[in-house]
N, C-alpha and C positions, 0 to 999 in steps of 0.2 A: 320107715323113717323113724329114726330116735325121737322123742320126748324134745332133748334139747334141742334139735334141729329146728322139731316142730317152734317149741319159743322162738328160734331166732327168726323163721321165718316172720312169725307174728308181731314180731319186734319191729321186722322190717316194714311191715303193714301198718304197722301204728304209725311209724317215723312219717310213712306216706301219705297218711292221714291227718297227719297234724298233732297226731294223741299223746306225744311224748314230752318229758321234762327231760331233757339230757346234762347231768353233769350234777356236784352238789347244790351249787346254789339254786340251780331252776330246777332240783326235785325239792328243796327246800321250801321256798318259795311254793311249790305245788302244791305239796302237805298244807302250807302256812293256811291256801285259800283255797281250800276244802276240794281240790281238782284232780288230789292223786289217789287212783285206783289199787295202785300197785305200786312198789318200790322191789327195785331188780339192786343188788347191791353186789360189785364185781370181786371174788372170793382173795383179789390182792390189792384191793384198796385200802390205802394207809390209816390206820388205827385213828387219828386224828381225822379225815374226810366221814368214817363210819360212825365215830362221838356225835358228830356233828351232826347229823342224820338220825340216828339214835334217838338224841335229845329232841330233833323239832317232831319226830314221830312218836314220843313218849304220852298216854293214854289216847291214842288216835288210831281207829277201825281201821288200820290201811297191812292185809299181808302183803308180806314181805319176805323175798328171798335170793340164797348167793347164787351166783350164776356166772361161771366161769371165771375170766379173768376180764382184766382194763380192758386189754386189745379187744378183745371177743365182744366181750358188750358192745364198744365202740363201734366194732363192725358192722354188729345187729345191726346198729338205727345208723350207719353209712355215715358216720363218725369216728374222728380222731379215737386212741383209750379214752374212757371214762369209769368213775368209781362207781357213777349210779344213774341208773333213768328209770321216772318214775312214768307208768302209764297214765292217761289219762280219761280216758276211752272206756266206759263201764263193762259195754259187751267187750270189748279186746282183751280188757284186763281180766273180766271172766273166762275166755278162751283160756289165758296165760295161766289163770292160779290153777285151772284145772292140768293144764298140761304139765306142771308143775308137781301136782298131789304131795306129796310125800316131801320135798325139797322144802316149800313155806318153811318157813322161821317156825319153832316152837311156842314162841313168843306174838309171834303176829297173830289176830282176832281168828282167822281163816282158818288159821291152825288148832283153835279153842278150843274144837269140839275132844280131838286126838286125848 
């Protein structure tokens, strides 16, 4: 099984769990109150939804990474497209960034050490 399968599978598992922010404002919002583990950000979400995300995630420990498209993400967590969902879930989010390795943002803490 791929890498990414594996996330979405895990995407799925959060969603079931309860552990997800889906969409900007409730990853925003998730950031805002210290709940998001991870920030998934979909690789054709509009330059204006990723400013916005961007900025409320700006000097805050949370990696971060793109991952697919709207539809795709959406699908993971068994939703409409979305630009972004933020895990919330510590261990799930730890599953995700590992499964992830190499894809984390540059910029995201997780990514630091690289």
């Amino acid at each position: 099984m791929s890498r990414i399968n594996r996330v979405m599978q895990l995407l799925g598992l959060a969603r079931r769990a309860g552990a997800v922010a889906p969409g900007t404002e409730a990853v925003r919002q998730a950031i805002r109150g210290g709940e998001a583990r991870l920030v998934l950000l979909a690789g054709d979400a509009s330059e204006a939804q990723l400013k916005k995300i961007e900025r409320t995630l700006r000097a805050r420990p949370i990696p971060r990474a793109r991952l697919g498209d709207r539809t795709t993400l959406g699908a993971a967590v068994g939703l409409a497209p979305l630009s972004a969902v933020a895990v919330t879930n510590a261990p799930l989010a730890e599953q995700v960034v590992a499964e992830l390795g190499d894809m984390l943002l540059d910029d995201s803490v997780a990514a630091g050490g690289r």
